[in-house]
mmCIF entry with sequence, helices, sheets and N, C-alpha, C, O atoms, coordinates in Angstrom:
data_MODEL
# 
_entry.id   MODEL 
# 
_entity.id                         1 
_entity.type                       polymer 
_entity.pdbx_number_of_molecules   1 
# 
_entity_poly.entity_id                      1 
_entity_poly.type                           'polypeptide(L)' 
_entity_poly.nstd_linkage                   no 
_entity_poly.nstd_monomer                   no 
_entity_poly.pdbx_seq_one_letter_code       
;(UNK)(UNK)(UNK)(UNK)(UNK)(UNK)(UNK)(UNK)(UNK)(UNK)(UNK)(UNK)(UNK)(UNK)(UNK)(UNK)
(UNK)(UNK)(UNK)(UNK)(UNK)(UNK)(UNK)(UNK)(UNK)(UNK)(UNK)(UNK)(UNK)(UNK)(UNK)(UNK)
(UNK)(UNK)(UNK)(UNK)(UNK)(UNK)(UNK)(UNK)(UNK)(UNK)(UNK)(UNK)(UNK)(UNK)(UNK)(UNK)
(UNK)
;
_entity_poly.pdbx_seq_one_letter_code_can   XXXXXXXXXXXXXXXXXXXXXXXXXXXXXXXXXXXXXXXXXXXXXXXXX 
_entity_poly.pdbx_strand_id                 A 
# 
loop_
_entity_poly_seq.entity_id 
_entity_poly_seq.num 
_entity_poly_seq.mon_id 
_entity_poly_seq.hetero 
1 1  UNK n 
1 2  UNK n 
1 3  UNK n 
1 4  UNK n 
1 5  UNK n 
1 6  UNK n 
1 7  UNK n 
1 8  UNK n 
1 9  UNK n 
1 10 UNK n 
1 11 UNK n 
1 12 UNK n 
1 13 UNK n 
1 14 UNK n 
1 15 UNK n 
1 16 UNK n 
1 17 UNK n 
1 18 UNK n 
1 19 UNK n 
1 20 UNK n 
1 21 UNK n 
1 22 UNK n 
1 23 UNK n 
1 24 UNK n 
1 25 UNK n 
1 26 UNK n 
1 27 UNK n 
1 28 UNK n 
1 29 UNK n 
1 30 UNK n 
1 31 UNK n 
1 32 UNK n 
1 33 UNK n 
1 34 UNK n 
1 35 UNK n 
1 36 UNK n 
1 37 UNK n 
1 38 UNK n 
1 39 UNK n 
1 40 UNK n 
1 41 UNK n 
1 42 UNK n 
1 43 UNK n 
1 44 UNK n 
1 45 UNK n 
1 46 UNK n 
1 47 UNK n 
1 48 UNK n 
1 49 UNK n 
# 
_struct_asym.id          A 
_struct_asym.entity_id   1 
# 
_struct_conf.conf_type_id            HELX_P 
_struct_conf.id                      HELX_P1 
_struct_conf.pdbx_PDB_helix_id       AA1 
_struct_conf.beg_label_comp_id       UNK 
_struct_conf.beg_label_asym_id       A 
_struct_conf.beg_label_seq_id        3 
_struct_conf.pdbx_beg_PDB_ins_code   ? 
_struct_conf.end_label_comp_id       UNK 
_struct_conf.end_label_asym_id       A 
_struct_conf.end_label_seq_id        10 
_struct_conf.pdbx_end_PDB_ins_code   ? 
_struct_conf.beg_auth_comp_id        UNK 
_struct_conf.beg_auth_asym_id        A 
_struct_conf.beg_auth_seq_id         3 
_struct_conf.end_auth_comp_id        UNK 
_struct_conf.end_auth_asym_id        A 
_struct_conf.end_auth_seq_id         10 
_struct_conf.pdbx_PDB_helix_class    1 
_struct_conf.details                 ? 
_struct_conf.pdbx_PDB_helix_length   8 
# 
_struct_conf_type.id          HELX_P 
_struct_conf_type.criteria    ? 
_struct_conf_type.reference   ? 
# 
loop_
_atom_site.group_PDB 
_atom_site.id 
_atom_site.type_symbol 
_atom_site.label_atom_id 
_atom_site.label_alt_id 
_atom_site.label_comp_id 
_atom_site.label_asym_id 
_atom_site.label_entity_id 
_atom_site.label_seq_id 
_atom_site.pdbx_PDB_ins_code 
_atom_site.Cartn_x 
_atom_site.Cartn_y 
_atom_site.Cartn_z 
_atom_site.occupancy 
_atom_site.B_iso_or_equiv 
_atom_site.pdbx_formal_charge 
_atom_site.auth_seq_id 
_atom_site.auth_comp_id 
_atom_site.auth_asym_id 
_atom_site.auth_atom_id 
_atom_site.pdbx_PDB_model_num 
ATOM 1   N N  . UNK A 1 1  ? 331.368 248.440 66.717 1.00 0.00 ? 1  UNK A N  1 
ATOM 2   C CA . UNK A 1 1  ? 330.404 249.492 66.552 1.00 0.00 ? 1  UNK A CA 1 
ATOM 3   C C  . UNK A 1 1  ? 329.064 248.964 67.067 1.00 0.00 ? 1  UNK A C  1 
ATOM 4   O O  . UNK A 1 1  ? 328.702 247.804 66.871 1.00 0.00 ? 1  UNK A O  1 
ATOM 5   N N  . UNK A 1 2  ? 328.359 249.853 67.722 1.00 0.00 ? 2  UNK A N  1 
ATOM 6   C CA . UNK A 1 2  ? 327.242 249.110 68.663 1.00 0.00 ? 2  UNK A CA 1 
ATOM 7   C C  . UNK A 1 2  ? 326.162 249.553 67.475 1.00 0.00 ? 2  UNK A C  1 
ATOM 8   O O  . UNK A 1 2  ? 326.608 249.924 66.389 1.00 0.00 ? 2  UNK A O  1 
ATOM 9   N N  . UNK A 1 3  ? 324.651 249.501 67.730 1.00 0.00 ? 3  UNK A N  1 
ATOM 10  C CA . UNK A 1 3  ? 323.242 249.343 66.804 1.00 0.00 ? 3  UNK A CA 1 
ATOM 11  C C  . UNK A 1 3  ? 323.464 251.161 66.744 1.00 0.00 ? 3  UNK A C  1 
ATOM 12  O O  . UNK A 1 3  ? 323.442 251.688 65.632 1.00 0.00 ? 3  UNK A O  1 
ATOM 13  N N  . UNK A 1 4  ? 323.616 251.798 67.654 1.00 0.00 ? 4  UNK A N  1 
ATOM 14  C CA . UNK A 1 4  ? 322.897 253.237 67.723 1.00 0.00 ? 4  UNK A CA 1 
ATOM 15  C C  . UNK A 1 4  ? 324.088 254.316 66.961 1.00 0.00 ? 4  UNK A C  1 
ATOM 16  O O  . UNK A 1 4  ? 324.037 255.328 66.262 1.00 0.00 ? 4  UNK A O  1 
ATOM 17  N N  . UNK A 1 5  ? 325.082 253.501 67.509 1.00 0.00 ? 5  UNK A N  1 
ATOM 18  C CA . UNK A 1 5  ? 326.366 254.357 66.466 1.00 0.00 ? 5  UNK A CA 1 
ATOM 19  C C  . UNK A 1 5  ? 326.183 254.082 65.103 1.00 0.00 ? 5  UNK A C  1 
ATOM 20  O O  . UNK A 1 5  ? 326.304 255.109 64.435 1.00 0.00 ? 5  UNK A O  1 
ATOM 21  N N  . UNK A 1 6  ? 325.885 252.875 64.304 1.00 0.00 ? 6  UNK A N  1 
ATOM 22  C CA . UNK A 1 6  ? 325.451 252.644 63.371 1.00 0.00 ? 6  UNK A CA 1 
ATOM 23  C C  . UNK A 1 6  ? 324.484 253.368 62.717 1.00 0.00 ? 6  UNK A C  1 
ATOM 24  O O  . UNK A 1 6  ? 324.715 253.683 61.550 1.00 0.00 ? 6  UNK A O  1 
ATOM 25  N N  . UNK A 1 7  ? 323.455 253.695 63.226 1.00 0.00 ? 7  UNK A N  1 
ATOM 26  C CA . UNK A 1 7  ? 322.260 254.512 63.093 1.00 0.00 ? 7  UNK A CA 1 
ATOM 27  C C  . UNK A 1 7  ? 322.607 255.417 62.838 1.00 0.00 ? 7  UNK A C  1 
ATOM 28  O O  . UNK A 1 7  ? 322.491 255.694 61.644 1.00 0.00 ? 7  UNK A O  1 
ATOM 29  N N  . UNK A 1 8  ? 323.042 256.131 63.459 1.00 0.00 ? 8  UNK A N  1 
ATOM 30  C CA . UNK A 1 8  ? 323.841 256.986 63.363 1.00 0.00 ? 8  UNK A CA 1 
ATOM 31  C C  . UNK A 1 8  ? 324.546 257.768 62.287 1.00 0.00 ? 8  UNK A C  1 
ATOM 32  O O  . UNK A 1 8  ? 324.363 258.958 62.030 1.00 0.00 ? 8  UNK A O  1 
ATOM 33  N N  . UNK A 1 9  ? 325.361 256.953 61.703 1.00 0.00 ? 9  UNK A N  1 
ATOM 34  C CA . UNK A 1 9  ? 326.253 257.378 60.573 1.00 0.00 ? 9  UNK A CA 1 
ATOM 35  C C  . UNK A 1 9  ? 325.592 257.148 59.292 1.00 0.00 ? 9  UNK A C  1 
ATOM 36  O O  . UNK A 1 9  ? 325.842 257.981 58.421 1.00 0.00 ? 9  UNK A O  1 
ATOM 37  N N  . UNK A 1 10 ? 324.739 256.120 58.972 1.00 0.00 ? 10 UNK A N  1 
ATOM 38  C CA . UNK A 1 10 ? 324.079 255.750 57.938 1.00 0.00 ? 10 UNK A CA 1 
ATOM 39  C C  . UNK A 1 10 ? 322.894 256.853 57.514 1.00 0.00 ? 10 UNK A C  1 
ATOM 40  O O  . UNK A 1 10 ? 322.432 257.126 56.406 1.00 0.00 ? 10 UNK A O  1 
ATOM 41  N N  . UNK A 1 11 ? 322.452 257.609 59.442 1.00 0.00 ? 11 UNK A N  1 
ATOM 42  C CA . UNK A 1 11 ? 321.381 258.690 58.668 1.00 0.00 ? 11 UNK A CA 1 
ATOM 43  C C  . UNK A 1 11 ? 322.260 260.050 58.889 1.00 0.00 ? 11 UNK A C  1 
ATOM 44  O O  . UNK A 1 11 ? 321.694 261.091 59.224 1.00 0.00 ? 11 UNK A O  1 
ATOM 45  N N  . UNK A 1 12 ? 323.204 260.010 58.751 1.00 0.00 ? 12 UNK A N  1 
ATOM 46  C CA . UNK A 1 12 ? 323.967 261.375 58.112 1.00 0.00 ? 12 UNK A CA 1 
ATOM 47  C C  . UNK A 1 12 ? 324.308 261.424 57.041 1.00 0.00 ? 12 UNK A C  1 
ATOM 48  O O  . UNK A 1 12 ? 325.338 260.871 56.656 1.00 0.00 ? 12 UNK A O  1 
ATOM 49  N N  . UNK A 1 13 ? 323.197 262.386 55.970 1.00 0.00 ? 13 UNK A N  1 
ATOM 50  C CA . UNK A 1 13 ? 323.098 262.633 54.407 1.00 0.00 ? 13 UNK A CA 1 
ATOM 51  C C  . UNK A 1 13 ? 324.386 264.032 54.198 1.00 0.00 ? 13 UNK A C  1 
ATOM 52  O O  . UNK A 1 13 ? 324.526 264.385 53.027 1.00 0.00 ? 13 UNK A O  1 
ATOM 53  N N  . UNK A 1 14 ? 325.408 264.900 55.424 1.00 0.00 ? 14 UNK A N  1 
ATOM 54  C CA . UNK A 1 14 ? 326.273 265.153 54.830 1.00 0.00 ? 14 UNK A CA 1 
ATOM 55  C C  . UNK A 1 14 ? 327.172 264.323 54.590 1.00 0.00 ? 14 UNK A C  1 
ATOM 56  O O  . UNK A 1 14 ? 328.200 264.997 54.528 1.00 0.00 ? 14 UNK A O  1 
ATOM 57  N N  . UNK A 1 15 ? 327.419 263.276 54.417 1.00 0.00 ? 15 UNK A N  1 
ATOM 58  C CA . UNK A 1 15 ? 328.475 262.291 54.263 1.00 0.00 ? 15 UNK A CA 1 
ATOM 59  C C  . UNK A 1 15 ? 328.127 261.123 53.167 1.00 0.00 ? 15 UNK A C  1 
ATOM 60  O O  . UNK A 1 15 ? 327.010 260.624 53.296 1.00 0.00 ? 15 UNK A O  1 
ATOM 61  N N  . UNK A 1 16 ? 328.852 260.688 52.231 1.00 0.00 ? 16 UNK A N  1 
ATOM 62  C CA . UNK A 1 16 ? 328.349 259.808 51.413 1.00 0.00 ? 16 UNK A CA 1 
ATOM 63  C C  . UNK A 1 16 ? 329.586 259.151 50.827 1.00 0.00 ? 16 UNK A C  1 
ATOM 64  O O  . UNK A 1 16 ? 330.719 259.633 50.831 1.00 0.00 ? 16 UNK A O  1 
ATOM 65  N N  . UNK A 1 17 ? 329.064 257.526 50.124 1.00 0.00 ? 17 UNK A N  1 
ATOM 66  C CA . UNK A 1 17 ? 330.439 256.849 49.620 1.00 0.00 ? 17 UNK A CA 1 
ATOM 67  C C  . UNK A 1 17 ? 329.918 256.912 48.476 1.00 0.00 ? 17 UNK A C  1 
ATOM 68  O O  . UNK A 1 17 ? 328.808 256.392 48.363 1.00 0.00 ? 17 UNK A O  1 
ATOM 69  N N  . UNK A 1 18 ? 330.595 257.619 47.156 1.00 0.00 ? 18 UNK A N  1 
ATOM 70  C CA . UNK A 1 18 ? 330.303 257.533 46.117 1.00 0.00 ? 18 UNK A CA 1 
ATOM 71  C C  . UNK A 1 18 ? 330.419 256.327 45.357 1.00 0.00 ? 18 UNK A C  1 
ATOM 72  O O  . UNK A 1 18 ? 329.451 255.709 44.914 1.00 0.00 ? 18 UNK A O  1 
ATOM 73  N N  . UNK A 1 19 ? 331.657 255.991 45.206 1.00 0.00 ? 19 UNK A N  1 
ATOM 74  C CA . UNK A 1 19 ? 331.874 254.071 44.636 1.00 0.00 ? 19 UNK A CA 1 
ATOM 75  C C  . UNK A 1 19 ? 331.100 253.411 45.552 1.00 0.00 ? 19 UNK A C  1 
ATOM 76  O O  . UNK A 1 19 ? 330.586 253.639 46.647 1.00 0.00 ? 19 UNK A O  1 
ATOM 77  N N  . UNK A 1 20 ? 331.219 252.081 44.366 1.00 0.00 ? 20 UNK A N  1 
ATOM 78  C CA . UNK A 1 20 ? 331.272 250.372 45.436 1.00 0.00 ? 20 UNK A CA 1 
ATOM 79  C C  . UNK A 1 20 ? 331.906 250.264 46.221 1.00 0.00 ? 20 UNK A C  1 
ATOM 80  O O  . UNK A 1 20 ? 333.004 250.821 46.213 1.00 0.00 ? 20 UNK A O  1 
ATOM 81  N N  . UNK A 1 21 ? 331.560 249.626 47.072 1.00 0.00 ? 21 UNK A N  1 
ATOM 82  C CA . UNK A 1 21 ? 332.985 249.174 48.673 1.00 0.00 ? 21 UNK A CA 1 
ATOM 83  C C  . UNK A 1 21 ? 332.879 247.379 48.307 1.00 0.00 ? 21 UNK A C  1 
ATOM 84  O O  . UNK A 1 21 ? 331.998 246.540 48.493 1.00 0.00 ? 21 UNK A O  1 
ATOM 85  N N  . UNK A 1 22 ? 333.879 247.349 47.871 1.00 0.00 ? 22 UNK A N  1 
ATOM 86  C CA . UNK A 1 22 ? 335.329 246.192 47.363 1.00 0.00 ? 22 UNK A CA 1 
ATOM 87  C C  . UNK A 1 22 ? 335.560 245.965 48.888 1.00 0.00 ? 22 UNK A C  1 
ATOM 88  O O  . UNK A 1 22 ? 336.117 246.765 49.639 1.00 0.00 ? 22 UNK A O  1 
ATOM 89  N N  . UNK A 1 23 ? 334.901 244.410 49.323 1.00 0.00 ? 23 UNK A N  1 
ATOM 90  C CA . UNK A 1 23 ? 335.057 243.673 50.550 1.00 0.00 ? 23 UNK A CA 1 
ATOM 91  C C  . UNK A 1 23 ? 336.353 243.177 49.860 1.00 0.00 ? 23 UNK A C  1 
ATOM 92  O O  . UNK A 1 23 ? 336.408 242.764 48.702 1.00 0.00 ? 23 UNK A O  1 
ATOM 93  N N  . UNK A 1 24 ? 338.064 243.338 51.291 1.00 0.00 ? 24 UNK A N  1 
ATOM 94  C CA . UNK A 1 24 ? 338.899 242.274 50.935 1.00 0.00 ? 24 UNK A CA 1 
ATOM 95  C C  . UNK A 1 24 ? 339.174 241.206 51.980 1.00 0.00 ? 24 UNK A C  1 
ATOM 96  O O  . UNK A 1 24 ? 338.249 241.108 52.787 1.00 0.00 ? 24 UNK A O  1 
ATOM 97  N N  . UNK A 1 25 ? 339.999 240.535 52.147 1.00 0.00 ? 25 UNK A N  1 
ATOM 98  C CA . UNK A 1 25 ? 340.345 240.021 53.130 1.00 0.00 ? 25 UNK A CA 1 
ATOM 99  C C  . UNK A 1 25 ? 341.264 240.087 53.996 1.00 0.00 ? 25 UNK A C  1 
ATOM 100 O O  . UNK A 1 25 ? 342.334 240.418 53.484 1.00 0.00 ? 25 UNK A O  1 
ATOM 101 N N  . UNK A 1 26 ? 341.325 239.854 55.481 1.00 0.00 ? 26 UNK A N  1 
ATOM 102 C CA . UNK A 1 26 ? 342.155 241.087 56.061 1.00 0.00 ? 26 UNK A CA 1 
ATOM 103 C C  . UNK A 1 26 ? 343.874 240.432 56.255 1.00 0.00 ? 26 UNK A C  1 
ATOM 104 O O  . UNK A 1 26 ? 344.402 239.377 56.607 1.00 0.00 ? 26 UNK A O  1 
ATOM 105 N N  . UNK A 1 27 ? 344.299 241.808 55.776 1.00 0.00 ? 27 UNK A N  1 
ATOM 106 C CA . UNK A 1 27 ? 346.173 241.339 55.358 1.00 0.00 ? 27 UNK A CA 1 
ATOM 107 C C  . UNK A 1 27 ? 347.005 240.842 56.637 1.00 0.00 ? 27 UNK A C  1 
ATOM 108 O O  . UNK A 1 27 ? 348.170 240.455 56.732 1.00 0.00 ? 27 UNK A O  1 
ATOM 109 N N  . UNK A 1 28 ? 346.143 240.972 57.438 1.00 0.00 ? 28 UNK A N  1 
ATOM 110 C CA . UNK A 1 28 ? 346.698 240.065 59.116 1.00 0.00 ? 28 UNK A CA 1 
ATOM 111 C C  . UNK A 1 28 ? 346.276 238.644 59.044 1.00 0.00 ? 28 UNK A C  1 
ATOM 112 O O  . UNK A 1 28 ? 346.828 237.898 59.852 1.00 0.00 ? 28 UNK A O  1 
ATOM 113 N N  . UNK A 1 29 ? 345.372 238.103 58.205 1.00 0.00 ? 29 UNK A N  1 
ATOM 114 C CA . UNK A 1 29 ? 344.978 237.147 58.459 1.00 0.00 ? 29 UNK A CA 1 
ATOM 115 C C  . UNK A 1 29 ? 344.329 236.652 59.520 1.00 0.00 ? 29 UNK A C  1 
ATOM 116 O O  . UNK A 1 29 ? 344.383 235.458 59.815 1.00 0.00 ? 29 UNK A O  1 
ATOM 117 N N  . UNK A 1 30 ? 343.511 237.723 60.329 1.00 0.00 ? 30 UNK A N  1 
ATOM 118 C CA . UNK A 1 30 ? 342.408 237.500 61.076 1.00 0.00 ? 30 UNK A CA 1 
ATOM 119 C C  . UNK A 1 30 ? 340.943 236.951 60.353 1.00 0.00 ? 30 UNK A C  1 
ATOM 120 O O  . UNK A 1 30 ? 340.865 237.081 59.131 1.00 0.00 ? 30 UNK A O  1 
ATOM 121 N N  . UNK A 1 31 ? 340.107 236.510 60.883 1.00 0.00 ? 31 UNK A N  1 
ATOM 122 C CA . UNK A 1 31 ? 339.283 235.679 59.822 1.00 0.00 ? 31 UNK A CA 1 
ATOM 123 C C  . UNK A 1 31 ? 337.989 237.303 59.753 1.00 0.00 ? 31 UNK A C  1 
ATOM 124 O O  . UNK A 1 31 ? 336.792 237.156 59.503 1.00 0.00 ? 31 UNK A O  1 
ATOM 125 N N  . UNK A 1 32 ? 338.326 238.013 59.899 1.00 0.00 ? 32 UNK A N  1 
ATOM 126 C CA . UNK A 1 32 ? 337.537 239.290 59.097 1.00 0.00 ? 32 UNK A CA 1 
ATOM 127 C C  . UNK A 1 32 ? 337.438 239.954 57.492 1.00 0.00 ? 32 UNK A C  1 
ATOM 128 O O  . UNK A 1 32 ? 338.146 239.737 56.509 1.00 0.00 ? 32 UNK A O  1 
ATOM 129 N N  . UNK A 1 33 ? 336.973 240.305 57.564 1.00 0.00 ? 33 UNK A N  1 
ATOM 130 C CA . UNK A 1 33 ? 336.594 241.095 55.790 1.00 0.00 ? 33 UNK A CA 1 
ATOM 131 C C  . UNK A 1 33 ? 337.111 242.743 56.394 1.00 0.00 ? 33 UNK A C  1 
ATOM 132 O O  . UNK A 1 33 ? 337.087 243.108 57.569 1.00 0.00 ? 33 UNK A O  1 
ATOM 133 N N  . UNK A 1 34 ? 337.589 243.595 55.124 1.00 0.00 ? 34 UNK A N  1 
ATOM 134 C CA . UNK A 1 34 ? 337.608 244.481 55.237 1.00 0.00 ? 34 UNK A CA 1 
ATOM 135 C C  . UNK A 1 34 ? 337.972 245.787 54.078 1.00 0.00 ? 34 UNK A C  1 
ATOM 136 O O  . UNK A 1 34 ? 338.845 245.649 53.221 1.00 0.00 ? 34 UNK A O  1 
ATOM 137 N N  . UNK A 1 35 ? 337.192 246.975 54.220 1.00 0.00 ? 35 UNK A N  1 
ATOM 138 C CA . UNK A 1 35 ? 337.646 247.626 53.180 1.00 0.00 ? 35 UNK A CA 1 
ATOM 139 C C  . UNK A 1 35 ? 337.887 249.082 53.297 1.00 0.00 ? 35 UNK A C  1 
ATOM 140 O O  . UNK A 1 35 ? 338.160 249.478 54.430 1.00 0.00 ? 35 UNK A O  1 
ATOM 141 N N  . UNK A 1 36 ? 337.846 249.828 52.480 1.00 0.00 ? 36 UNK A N  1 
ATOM 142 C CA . UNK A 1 36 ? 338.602 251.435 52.632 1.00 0.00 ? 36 UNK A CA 1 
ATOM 143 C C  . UNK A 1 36 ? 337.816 252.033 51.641 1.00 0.00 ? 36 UNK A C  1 
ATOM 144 O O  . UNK A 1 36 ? 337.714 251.574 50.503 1.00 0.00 ? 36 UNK A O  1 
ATOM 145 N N  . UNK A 1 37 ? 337.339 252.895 51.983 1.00 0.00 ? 37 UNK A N  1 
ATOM 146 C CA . UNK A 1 37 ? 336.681 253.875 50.970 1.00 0.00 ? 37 UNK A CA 1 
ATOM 147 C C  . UNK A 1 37 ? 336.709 255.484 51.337 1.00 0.00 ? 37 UNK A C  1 
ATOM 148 O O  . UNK A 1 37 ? 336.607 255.806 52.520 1.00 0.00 ? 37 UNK A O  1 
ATOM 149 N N  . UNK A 1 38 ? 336.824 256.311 50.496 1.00 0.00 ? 38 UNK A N  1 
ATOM 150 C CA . UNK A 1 38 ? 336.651 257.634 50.708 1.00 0.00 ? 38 UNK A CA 1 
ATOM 151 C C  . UNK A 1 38 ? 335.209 257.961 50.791 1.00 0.00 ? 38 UNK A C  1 
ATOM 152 O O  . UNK A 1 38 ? 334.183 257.456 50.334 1.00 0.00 ? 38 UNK A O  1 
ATOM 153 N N  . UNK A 1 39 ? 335.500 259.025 51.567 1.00 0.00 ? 39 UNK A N  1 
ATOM 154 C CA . UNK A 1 39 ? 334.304 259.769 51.992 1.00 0.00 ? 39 UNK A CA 1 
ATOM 155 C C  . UNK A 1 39 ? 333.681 261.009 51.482 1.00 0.00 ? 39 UNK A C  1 
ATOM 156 O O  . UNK A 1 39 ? 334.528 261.902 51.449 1.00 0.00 ? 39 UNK A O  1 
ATOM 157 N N  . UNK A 1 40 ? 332.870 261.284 51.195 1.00 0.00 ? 40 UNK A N  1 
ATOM 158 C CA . UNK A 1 40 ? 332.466 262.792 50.104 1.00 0.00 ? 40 UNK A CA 1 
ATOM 159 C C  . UNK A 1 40 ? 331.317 263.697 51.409 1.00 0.00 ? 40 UNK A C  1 
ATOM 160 O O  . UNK A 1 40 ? 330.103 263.497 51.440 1.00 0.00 ? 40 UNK A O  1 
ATOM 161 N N  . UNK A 1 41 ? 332.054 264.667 52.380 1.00 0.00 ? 41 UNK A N  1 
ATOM 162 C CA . UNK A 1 41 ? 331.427 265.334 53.070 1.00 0.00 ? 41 UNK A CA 1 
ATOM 163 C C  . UNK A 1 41 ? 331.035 266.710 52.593 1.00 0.00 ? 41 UNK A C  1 
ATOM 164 O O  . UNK A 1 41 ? 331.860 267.262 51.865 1.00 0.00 ? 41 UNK A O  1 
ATOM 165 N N  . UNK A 1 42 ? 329.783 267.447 52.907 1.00 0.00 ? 42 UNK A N  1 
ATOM 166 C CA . UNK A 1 42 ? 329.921 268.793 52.993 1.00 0.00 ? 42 UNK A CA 1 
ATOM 167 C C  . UNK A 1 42 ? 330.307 269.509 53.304 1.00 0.00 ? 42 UNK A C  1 
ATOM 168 O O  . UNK A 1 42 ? 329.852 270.638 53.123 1.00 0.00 ? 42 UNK A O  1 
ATOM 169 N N  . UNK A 1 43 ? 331.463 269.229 54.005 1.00 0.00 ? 43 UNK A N  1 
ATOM 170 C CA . UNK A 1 43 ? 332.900 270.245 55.048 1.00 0.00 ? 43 UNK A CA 1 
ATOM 171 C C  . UNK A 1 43 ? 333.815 270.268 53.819 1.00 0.00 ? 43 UNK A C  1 
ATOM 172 O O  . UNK A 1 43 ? 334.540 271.254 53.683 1.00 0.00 ? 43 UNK A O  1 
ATOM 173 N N  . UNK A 1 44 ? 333.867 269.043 52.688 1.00 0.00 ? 44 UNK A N  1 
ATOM 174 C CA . UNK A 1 44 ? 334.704 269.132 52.278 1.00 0.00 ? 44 UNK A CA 1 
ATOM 175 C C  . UNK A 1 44 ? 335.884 268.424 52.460 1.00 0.00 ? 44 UNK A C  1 
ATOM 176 O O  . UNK A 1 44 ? 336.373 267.992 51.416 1.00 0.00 ? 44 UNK A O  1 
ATOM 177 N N  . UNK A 1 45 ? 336.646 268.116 53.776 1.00 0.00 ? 45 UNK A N  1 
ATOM 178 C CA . UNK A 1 45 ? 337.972 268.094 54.024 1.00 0.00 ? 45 UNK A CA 1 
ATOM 179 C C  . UNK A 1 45 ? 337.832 266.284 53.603 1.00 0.00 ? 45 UNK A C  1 
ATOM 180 O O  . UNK A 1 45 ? 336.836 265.778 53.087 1.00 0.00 ? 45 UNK A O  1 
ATOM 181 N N  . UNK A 1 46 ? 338.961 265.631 53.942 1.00 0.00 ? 46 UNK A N  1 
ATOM 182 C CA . UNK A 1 46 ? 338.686 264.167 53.625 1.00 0.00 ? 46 UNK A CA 1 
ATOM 183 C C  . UNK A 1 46 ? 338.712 263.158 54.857 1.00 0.00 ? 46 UNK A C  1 
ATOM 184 O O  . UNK A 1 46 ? 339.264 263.401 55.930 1.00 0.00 ? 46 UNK A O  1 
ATOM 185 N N  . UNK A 1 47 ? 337.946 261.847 54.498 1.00 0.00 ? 47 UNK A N  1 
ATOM 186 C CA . UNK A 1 47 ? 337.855 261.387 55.253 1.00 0.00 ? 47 UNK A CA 1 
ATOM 187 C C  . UNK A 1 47 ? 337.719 259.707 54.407 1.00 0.00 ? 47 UNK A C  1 
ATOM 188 O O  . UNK A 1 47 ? 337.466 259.497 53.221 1.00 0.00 ? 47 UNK A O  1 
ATOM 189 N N  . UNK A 1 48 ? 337.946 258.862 55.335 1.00 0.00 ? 48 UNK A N  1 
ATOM 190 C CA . UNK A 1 48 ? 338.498 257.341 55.214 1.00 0.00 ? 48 UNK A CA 1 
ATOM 191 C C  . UNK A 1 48 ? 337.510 256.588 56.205 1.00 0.00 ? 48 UNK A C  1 
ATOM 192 O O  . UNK A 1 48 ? 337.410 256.696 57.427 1.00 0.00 ? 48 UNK A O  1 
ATOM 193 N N  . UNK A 1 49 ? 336.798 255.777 55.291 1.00 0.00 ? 49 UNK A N  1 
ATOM 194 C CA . UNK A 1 49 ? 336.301 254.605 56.559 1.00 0.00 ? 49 UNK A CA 1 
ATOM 195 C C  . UNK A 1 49 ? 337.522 253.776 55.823 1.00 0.00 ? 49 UNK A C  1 
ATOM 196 O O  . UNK A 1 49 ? 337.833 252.653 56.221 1.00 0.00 ? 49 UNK A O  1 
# 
């Protein structure tokens, strides 16, 4: 994800993560972090980072 896509998503107030995001470690065993959270939009429908 580049700086401006980032920007991006962070200033879109229809979209929000209600919980904590629980860093795990990734089940491939690549040396990354990673996690899953639902998404709470004003469309409604669902969505997954």
């Amino acid at each position: 994800m580049i700086q401006n896509e980032f920007e991006m998503l962070i200033s879109d107030t229809t979209k929000r993560i209600a919980g904590d995001i629980s860093w795990t470690e990734d089940e491939d065993h690549s040396p990354s972090v990673e996690f899953r959270v639902e998404v709470e939009s004003d469309a409604g429908y669902p969505i997954f980072v």
